[in-house]
SENU-198989 format. One record per atom (N, C-alpha, C): residue in one letter; x negated, y negated, z. Coordinates in steps of 0.2 Angstrom, whole numbers, plus 5000, padded with zeros to 4 digits. Example, Ala and Ser with C-alpha at 12.3 -4.5 7.8 and 13.67 -1.06 7.14 Angstrom:
BEGIN
A,4934,5028,5039
A,4938,5022,5039
A,4934,5016,5039
S,4936,5011,5035
S,4932,5005,5036
S,4936,5000,5039
END
This chain:
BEGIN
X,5086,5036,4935
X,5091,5037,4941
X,5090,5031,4945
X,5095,5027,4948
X,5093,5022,4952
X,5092,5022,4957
X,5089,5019,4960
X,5084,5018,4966
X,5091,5018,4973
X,5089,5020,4980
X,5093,5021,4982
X,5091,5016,4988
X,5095,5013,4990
X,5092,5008,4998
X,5092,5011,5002
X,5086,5011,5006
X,5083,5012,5012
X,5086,5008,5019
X,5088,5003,5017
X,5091,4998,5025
X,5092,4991,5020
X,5095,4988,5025
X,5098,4981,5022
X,5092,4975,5028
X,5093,4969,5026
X,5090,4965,5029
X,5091,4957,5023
X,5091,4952,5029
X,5091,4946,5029
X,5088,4941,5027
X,5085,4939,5023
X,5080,4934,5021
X,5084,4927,5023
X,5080,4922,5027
X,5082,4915,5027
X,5075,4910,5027
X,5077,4905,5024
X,5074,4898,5023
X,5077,4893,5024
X,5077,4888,5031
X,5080,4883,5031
X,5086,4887,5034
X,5092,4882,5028
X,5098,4887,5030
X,5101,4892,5026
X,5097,4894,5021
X,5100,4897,5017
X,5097,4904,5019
X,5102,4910,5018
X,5103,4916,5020
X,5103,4919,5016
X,5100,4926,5012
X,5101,4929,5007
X,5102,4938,5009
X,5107,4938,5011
X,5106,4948,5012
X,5103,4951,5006
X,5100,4956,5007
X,5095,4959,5002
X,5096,4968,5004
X,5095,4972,5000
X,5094,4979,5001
X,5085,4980,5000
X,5083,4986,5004
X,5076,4984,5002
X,5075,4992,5001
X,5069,4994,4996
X,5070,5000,4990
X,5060,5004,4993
X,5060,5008,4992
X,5055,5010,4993
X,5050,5009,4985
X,5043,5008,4987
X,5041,5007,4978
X,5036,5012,4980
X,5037,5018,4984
X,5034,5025,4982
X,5037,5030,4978
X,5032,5033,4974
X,5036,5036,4969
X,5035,5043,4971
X,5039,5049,4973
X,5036,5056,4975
X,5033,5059,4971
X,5026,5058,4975
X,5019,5062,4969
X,5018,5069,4969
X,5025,5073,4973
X,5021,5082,4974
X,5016,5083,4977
X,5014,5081,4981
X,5007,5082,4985
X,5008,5089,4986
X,5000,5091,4985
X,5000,5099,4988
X,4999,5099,4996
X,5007,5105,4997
X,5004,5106,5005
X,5003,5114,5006
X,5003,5115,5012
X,5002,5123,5012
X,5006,5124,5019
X,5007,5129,5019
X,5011,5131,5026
X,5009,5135,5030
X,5010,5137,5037
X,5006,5141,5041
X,5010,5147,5042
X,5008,5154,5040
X,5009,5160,5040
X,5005,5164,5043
X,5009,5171,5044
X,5009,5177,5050
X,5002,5181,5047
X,4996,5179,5048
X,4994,5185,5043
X,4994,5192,5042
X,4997,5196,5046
X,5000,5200,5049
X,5007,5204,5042
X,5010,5198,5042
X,5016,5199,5036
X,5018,5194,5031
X,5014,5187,5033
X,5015,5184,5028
X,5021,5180,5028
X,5024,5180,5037
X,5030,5175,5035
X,5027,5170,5039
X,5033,5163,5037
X,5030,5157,5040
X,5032,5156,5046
X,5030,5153,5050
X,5026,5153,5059
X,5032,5145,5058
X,5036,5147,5065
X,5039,5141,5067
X,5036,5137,5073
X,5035,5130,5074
X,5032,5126,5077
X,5036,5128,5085
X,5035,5126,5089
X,5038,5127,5097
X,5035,5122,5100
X,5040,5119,5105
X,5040,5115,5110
X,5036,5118,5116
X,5032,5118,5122
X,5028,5122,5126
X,5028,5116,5133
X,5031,5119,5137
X,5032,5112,5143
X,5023,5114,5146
X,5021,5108,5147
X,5015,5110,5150
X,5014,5110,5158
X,5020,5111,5160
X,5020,5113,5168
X,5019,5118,5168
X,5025,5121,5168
X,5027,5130,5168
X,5026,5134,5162
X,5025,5132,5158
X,5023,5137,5149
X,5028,5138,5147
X,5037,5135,5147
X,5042,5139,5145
X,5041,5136,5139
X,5047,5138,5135
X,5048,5137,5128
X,5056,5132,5127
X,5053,5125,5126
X,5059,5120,5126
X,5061,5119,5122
X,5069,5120,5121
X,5074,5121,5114
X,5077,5113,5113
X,5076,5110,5108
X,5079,5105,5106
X,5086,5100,5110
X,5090,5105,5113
X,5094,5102,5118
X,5092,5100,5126
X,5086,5104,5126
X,5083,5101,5133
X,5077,5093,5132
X,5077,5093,5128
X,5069,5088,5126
X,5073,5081,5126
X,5069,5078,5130
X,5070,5070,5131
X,5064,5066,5130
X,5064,5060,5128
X,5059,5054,5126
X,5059,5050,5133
X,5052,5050,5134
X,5048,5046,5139
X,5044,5039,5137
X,5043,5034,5143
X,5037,5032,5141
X,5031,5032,5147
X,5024,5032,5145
X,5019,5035,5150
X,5018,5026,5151
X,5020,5026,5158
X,5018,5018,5161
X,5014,5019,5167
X,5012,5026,5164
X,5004,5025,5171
X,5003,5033,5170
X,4997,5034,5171
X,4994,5041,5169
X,4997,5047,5173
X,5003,5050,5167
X,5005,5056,5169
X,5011,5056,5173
X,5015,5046,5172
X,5019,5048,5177
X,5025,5042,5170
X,5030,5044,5169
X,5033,5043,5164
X,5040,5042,5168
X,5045,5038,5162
X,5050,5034,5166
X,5054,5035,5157
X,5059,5038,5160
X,5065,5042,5154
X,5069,5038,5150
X,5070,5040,5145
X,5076,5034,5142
X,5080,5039,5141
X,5087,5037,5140
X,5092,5041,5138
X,5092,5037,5129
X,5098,5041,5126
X,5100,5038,5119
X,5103,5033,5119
X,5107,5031,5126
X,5110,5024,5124
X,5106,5019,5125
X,5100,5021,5128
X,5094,5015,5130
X,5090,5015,5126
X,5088,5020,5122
X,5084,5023,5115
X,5088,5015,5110
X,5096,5016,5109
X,5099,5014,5104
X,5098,5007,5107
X,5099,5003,5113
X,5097,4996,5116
X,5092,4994,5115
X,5086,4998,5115
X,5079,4995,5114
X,5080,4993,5105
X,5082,4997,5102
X,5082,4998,5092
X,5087,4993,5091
X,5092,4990,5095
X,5096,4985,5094
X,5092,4976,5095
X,5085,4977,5099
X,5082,4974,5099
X,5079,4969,5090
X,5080,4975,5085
X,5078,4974,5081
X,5084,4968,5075
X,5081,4962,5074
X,5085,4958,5070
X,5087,4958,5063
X,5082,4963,5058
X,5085,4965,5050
X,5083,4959,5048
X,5080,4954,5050
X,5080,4946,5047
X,5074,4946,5047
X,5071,4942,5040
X,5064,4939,5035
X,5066,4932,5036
X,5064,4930,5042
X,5064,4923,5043
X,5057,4920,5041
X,5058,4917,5035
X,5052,4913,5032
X,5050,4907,5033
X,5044,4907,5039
X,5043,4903,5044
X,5036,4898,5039
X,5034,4900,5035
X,5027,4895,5029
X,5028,4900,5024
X,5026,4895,5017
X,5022,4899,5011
X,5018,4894,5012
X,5016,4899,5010
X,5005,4898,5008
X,5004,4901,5000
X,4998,4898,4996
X,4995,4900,4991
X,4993,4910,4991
X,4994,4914,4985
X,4996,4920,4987
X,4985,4921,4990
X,4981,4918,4986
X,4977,4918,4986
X,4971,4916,4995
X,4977,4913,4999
X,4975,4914,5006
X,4976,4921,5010
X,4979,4924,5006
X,4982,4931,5010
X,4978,4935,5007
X,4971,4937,5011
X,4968,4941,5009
X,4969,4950,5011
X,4968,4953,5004
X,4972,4958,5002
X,4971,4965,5007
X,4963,4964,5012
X,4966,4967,5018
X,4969,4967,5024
X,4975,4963,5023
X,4979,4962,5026
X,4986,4967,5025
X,4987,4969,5017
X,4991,4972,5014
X,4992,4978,5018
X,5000,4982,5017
X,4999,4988,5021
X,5005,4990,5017
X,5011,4993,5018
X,5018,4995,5014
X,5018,4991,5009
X,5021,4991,5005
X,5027,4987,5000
X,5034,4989,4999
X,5039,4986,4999
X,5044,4986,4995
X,5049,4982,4992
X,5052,4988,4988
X,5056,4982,4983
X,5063,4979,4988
X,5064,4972,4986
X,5068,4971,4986
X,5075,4967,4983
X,5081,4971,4983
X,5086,4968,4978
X,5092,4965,4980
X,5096,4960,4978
X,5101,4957,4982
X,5106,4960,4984
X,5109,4960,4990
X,5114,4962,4992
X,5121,4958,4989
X,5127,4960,4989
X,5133,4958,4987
X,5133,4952,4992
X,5136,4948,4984
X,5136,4940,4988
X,5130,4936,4986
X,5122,4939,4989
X,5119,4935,4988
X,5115,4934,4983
X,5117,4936,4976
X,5114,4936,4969
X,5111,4928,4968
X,5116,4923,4971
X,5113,4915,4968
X,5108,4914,4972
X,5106,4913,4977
X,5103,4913,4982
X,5094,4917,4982
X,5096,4924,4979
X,5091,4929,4979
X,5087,4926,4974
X,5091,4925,4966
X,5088,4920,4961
X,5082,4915,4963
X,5088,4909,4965
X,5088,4901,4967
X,5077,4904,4973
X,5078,4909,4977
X,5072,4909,4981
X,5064,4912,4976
X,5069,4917,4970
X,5062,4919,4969
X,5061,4914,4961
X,5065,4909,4960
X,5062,4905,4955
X,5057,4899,4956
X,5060,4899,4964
X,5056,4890,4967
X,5050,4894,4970
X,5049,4903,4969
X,5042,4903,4973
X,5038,4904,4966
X,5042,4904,4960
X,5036,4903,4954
X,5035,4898,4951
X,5041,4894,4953
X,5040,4886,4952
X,5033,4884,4954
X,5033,4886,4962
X,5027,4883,4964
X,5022,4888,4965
X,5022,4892,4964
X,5016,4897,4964
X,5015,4898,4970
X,5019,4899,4974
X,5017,4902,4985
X,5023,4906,4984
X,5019,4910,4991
X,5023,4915,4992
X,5026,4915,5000
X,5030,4918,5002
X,5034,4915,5011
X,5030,4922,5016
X,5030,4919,5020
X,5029,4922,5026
X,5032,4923,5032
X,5034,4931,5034
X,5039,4928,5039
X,5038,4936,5044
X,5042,4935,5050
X,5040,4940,5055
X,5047,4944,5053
X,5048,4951,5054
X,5052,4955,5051
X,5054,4962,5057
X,5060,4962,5060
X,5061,4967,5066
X,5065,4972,5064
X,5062,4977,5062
X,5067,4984,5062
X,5062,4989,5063
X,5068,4993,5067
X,5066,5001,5070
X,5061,5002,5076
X,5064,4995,5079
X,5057,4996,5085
X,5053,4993,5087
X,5052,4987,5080
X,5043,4985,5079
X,5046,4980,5074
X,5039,4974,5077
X,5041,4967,5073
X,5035,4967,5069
X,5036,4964,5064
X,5030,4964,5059
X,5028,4957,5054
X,5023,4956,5053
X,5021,4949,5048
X,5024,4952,5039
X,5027,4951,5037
X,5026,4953,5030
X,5029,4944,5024
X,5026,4946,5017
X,5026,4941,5017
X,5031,4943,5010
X,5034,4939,5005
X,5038,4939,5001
X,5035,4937,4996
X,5035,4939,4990
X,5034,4935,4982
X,5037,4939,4975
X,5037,4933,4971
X,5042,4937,4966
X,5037,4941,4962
X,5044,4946,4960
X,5038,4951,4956
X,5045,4952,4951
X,5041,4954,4944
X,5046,4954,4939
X,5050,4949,4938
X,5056,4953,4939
X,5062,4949,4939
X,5066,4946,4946
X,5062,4949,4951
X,5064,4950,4958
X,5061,4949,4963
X,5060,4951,4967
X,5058,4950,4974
X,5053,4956,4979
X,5049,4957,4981
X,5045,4958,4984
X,5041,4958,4991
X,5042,4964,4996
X,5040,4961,5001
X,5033,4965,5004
X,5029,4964,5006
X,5022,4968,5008
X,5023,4966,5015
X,5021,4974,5019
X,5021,4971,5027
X,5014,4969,5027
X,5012,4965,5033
X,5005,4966,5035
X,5003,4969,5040
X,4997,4969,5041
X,4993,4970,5048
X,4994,4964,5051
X,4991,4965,5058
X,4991,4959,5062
X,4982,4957,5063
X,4979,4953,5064
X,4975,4952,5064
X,4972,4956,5068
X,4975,4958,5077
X,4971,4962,5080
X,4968,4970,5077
X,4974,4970,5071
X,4973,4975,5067
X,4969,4978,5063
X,4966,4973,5061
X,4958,4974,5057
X,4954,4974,5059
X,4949,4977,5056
X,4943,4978,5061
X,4937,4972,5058
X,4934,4968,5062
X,4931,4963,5060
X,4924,4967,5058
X,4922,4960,5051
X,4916,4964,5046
X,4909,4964,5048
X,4910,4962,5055
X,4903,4963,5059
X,4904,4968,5063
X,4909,4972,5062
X,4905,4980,5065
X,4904,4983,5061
X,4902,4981,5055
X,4900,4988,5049
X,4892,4987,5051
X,4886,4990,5053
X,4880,4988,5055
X,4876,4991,5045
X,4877,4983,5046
X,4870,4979,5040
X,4864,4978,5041
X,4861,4983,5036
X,4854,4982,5036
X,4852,4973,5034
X,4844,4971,5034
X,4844,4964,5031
X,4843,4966,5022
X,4847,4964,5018
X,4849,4964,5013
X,4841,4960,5007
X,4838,4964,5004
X,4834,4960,4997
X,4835,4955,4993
X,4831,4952,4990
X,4834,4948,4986
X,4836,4951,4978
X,4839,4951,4975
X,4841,4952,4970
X,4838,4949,4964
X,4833,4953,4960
X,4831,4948,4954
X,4834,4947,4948
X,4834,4939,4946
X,4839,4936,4939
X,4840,4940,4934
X,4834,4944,4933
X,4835,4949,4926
X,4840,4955,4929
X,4840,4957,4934
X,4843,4964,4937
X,4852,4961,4940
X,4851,4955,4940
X,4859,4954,4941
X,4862,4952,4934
X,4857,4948,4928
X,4861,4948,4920
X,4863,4955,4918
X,4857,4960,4920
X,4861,4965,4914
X,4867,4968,4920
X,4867,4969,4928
X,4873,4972,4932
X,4879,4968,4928
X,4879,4960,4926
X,4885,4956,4925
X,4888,4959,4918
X,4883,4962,4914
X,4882,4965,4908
X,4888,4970,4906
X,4885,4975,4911
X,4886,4984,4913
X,4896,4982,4915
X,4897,4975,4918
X,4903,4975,4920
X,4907,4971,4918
X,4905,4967,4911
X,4908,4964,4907
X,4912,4969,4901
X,4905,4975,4901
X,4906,4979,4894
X,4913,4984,4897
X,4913,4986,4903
X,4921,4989,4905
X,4925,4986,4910
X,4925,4978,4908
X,4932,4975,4910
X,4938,4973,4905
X,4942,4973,4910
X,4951,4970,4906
X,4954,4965,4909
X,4956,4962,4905
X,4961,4957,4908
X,4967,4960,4912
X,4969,4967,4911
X,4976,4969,4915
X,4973,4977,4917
X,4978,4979,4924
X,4974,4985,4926
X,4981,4990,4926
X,4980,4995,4923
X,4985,5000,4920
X,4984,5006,4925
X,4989,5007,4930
X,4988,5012,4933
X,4991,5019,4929
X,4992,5019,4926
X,4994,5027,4921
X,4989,5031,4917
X,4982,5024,4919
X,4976,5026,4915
X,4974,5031,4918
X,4977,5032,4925
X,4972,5035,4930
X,4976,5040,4933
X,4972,5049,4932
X,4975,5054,4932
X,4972,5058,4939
X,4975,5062,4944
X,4974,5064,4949
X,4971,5072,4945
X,4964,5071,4943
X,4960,5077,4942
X,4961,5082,4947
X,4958,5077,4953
X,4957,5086,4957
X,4964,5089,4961
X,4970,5083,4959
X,4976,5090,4961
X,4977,5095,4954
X,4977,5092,4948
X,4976,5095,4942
X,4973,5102,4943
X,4967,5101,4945
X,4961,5108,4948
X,4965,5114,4951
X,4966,5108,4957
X,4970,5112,4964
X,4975,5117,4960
X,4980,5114,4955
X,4988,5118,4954
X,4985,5123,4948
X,4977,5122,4944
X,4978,5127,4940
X,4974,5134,4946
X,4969,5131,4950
X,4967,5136,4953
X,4973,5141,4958
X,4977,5138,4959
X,4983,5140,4965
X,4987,5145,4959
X,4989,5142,4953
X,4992,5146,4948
X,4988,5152,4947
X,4984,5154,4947
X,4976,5159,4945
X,4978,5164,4951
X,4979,5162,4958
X,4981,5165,4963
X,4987,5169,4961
X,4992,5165,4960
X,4998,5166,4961
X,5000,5173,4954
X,4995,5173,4950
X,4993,5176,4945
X,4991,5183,4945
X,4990,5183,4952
X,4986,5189,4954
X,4977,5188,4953
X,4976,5182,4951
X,4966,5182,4949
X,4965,5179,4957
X,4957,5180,4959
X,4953,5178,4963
X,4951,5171,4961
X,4951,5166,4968
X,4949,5158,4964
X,4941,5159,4969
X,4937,5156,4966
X,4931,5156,4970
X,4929,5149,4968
X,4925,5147,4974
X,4923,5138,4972
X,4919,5138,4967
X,4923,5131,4962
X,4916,5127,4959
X,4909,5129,4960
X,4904,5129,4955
X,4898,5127,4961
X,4895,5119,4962
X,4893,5116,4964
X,4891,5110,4967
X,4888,5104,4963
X,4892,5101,4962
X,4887,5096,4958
X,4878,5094,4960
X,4875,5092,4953
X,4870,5090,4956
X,4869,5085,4960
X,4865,5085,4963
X,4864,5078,4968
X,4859,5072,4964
X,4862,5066,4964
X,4860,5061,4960
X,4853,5060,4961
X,4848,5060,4954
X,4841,5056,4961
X,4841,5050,4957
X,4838,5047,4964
X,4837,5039,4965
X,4828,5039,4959
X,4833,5034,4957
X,4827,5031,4950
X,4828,5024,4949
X,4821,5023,4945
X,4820,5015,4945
X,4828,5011,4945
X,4829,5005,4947
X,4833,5003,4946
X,4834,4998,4940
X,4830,4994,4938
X,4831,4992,4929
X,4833,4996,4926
X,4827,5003,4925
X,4828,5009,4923
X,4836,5009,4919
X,4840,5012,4927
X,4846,5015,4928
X,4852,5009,4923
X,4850,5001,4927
X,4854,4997,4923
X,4854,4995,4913
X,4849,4999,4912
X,4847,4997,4905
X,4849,5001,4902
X,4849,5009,4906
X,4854,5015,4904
X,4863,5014,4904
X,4865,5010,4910
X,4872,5011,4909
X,4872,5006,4904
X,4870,5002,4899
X,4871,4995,4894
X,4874,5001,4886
X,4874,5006,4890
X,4876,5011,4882
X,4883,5013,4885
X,4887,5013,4888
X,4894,5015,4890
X,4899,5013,4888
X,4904,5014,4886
X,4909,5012,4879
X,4915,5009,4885
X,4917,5005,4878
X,4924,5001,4882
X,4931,5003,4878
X,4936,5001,4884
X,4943,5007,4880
X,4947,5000,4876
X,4946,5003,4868
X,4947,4996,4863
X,4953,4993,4865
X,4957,4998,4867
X,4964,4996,4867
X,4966,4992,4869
X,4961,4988,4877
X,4965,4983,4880
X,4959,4980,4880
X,4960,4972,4880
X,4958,4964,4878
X,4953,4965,4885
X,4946,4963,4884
X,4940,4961,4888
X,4941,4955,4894
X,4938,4957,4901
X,4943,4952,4904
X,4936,4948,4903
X,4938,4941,4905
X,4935,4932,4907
X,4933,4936,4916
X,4930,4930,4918
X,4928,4931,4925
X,4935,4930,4927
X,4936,4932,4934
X,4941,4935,4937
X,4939,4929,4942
X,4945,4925,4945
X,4945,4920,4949
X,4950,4922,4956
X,4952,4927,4955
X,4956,4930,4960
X,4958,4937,4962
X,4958,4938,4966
X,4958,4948,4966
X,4964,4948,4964
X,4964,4955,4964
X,4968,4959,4959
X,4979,4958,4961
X,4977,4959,4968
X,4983,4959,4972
X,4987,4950,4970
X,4983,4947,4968
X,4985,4940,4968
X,4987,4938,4959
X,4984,4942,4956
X,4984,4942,4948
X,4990,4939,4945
X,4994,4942,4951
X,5000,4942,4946
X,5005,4937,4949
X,5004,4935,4955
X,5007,4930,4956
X,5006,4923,4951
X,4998,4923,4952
X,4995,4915,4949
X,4999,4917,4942
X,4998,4923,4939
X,5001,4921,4930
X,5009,4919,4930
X,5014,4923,4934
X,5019,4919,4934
X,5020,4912,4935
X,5014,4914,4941
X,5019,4903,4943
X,5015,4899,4936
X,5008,4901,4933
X,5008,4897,4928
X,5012,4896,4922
X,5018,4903,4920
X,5022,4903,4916
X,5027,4898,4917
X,5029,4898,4926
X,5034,4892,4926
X,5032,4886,4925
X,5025,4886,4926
X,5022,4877,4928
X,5024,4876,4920
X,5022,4880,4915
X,5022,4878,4909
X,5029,4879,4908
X,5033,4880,4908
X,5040,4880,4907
X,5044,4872,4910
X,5040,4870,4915
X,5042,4867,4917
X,5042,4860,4915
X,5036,4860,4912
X,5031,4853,4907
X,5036,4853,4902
X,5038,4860,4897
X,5041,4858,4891
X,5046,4855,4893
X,5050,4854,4899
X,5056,4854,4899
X,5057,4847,4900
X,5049,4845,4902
X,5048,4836,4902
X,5047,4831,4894
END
């Protein structure tokens, strides 16, 4: 079934304009939820609005949006002022630098989505995401909808185009507030067999279908068991790991099997999120020599 668009928006370089529709790359994975019931009878409990003046009960047509610009005392918007602020918002990916994808470190990543050309802009949409495997960068540009402006940056993927929002710098939390102890030294034999241990279960490609959500599996067969009319009682506990020699431990994992199926990776020069940029653009570098 084909994907449906979520909003439209404007990619520009220079002068050139490219309207684009842009696609969610979530897939609906069924999460388990649960709902809040009367235990009493077992029906489900509706949520209510509760003024916290007087304790009435506030129905949908009396509730207005505020913003609190000093404690406790708020200044009203109406809808048409609600609509004028969200007009504030431009739809345009004004790509103001590309950078190497491998400068943009991957906690800075936050959403993704797909994006696909709009009518009209199919030459244009191409023409951007060929010259970004030409050269192996990717664009960066500030992006306004719904409210809020954000950093997100654009690179090709597949056939297509790609845009990841970012964080902002004040956004992340710097890696000196994780409190570190002073760290040992690592001895040469104990980091050859570690390199060993991670050699024996590396791939050159990372296949996310390898990886199955066990413990919702659990959740839906023990929910089924309920629904069944059985009683579900907890697992009991895994044991707790005890801490042993450490060569020990590493010269035990050198026996753990590899999945035949996929090719052994080389040392990895780039995190995983950049992977795939670098191998396109090096498919075009080389397309680009035969053509010489």
């Amino acid at each position: 079934m084909p994907a449906r668009a979520i909003g439209t928006a404007t990619i520009s370089f220079g002068l050139v304009s490219i309207p684009v529709k842009l696609y969610t790359t979530a897939e609906s994975s069924g999460d388990i939820s649960f709902n809040m019931l009367h235990d009493a009878c077992g029906s489900r409990l509706k949520q209510q609005y509760i003024c916290s003046k007087d304790g009435e009960v506030v129905e949908r047509d009396h509730m207005v949006k505020g913003y609190e610009f000093a404690k406790g005392q708020y200044v009203i918007l109406s809808a048409e002022e609600l609509k004028a602020l969200d007009a504030v918002a431009t739809h345009s990916v004004d790509l103001t630098e590309f950078v190497p994808a491998s400068a943009v470190d991957p906690l800075f990543l936050d959403k993704a989505y797909y994006l696909g050309p709009d009518k009209g802009g199919e030459r244009a949409y191409k023409l951007l995401a060929d010259a970004m495997i030409e050269t192996g960068l990717v664009g960066i540009a500030s992006y306004s909808a719904r409210g809020k402006q954000s950093i997100v940056l654009v690179r090709p993927l597949e056939n297509g185009i790609c845009l990841h929002q970012l964080r902002y710098g004040d956004e992340v939390k710097d890696w000196k507030e994780v409190p570190m102890p002073e760290l040992p030294d690592v001895k040469p034999n104990e980091l050859e067999l570690a390199k060993q241990i991670i050699q024996q279960i590396a791939h050159e490609t990372f296949s996310p279908t390898a990886y199955k959500d066990e413990v919702k599996a659990r959740m839906m067969q023990l929910i089924q068991q309920k629904v069944d009319g059985q009683e579900i009682s907890a697992a009991p506990e895994a044991p707790e790991g005890k801490i042993i020699d450490l060569m020990e431990a590493l010269k035990a994992s050198l026996g753990m099997k590899k999945d035949a199926e996929r090719l052994p990776a080389k040392a990895a020069d780039a995190p995983a999120e950049e992977a795939e940029v670098a191998a396109v653009a090096e498919a075009g570098a080389k397309k680009k020599s035969r053509k010489r």
